[in-house]
ROVEX-811262 format. One record per residue (C-alpha): residue number from 0; chain; x, y, z. Coordinates in pm, 1 decimal. Each point is the difference from the previous one (the first is absolute). Layout:
// residues N
@lomi: NUM doke: A X: X Y: Y Z: Z
...
// end
This chain:
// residues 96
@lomi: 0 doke: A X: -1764.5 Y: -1884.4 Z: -292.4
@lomi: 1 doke: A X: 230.4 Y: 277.7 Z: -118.6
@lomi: 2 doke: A X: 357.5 Y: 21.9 Z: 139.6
@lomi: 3 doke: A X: 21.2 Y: 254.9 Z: 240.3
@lomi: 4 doke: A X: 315.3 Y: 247.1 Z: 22.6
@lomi: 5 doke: A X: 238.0 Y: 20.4 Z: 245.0
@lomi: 6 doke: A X: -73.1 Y: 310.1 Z: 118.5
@lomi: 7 doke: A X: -377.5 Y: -16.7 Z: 13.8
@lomi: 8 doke: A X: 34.9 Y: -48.3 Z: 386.2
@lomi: 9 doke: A X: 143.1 Y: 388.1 Z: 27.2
@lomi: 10 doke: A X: -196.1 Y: 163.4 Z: -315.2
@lomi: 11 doke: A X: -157.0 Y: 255.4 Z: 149.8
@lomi: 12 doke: A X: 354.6 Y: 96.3 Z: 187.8
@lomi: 13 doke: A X: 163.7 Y: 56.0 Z: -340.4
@lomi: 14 doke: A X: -260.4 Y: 122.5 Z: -117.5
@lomi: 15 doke: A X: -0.3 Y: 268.5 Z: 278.2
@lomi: 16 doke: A X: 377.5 Y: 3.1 Z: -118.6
@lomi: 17 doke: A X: -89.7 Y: 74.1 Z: -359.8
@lomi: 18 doke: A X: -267.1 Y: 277.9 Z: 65.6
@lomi: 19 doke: A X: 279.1 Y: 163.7 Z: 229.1
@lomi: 20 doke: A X: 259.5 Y: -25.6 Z: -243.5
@lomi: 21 doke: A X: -253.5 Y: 104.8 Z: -263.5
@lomi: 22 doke: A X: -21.3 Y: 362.5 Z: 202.4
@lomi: 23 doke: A X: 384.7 Y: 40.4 Z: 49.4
@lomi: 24 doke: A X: 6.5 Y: -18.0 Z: -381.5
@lomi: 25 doke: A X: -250.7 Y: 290.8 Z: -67.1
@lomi: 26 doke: A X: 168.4 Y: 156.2 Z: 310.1
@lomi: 27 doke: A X: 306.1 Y: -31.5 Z: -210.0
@lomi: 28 doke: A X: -207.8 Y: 130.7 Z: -299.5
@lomi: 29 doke: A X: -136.1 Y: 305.7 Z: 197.3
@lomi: 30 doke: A X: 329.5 Y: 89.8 Z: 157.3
@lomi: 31 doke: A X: 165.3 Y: 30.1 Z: -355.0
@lomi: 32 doke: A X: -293.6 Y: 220.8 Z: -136.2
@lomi: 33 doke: A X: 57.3 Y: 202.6 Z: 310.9
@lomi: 34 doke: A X: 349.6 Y: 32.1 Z: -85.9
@lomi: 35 doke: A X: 136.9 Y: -172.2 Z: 359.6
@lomi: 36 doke: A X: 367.1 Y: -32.9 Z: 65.8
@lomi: 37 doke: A X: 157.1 Y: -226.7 Z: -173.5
@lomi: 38 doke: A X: 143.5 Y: -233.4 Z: 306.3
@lomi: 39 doke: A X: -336.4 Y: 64.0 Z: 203.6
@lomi: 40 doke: A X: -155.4 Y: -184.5 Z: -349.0
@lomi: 41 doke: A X: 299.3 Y: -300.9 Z: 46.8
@lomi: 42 doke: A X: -60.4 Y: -31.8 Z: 330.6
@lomi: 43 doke: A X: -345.4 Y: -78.6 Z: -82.2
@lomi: 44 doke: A X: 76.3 Y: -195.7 Z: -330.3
@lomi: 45 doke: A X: 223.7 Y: -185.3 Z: 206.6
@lomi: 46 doke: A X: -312.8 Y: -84.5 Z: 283.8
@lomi: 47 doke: A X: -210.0 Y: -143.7 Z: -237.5
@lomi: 48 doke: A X: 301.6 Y: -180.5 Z: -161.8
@lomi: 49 doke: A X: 31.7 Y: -209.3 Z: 345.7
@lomi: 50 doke: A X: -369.8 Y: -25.9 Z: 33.4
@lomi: 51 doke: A X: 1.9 Y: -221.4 Z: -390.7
@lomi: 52 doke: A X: 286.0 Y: -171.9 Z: 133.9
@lomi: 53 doke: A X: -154.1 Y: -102.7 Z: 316.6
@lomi: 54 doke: A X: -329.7 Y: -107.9 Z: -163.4
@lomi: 55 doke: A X: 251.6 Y: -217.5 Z: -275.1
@lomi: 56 doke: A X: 134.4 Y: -126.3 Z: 276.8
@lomi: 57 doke: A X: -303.7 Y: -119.6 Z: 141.1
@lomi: 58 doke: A X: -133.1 Y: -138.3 Z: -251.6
@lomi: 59 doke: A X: 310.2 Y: -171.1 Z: -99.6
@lomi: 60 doke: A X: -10.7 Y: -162.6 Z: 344.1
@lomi: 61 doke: A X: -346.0 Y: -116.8 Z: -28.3
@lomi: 62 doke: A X: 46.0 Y: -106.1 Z: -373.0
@lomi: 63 doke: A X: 313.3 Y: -240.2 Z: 152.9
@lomi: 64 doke: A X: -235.7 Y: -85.5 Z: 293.9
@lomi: 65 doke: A X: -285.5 Y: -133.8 Z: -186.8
@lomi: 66 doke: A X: 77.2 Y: -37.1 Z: -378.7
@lomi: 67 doke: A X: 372.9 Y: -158.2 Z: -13.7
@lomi: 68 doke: A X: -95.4 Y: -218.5 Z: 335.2
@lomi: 69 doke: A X: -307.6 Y: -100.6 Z: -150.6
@lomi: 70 doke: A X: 164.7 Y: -101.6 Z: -324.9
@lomi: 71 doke: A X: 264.6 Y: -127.2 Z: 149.2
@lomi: 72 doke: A X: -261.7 Y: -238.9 Z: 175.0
@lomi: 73 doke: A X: -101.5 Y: -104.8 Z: -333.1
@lomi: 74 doke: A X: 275.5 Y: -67.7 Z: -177.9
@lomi: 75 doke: A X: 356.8 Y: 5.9 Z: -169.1
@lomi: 76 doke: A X: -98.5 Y: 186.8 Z: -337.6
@lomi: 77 doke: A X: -268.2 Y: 261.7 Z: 133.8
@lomi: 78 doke: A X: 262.3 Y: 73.7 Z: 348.8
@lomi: 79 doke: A X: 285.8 Y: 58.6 Z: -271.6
@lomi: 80 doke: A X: -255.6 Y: 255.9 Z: -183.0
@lomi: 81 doke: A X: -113.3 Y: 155.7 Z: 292.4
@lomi: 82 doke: A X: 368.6 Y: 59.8 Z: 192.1
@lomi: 83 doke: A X: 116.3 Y: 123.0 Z: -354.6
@lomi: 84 doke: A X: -301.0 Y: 236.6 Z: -15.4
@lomi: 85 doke: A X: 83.3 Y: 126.0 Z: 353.3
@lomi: 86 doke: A X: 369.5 Y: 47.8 Z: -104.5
@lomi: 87 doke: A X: -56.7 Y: 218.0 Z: -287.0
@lomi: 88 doke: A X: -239.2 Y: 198.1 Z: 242.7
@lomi: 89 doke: A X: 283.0 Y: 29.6 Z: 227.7
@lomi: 90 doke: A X: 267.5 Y: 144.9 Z: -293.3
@lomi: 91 doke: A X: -259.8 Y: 218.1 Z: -56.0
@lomi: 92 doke: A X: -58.9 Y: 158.5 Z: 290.6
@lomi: 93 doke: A X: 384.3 Y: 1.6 Z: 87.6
@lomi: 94 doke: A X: 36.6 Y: 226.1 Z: -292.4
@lomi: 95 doke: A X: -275.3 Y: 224.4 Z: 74.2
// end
């Protein structure tokens, strides 16, 4: 049997997520083509900036929910490689 992701219990949420996200970016697109305001196009750059965050978040959370706990179920080297994993995740969201 495969290994199942962390998230697969909420897929079709992000993806619901994603597909929204997905139209604030061509919103963004159109908005520049139209020549919008500049802080009406941040304000919506900044929207969909909190909407990637919140679906990183989410997934971070699931990844520590199901991936590190499972690994850390199974074992010293494979917990070590999974927490480190979800570290480097973290620094990189944190300078995103």
């Amino acid at each position: 049997m495969a290994h199942e992701h962390g998230y697969i219990s909420r897929k079709d949420d992000y993806l619901t997520r994603l597909r929204r996200i997905e139209g604030q970016a061509r919103g963004l697109q159109r908005m520049v083509d139209e020549e919008k305001y500049c802080i009406d196009i941040l304000t919506q750059v900044a929207a969909m900036t909190k909407a990637l965050h919140a679906v990183s978040i989410g997934l971070l959370e699931d990844h520590l929910n199901h991936c590190v706990v499972d690994a850390a179920r199974a074992g010293d080297d494979e917990a070590r490689e999974k927490v480190a994993e979800a570290t480097e995740a973290i620094a990189r969201l944190v300078r995103s």
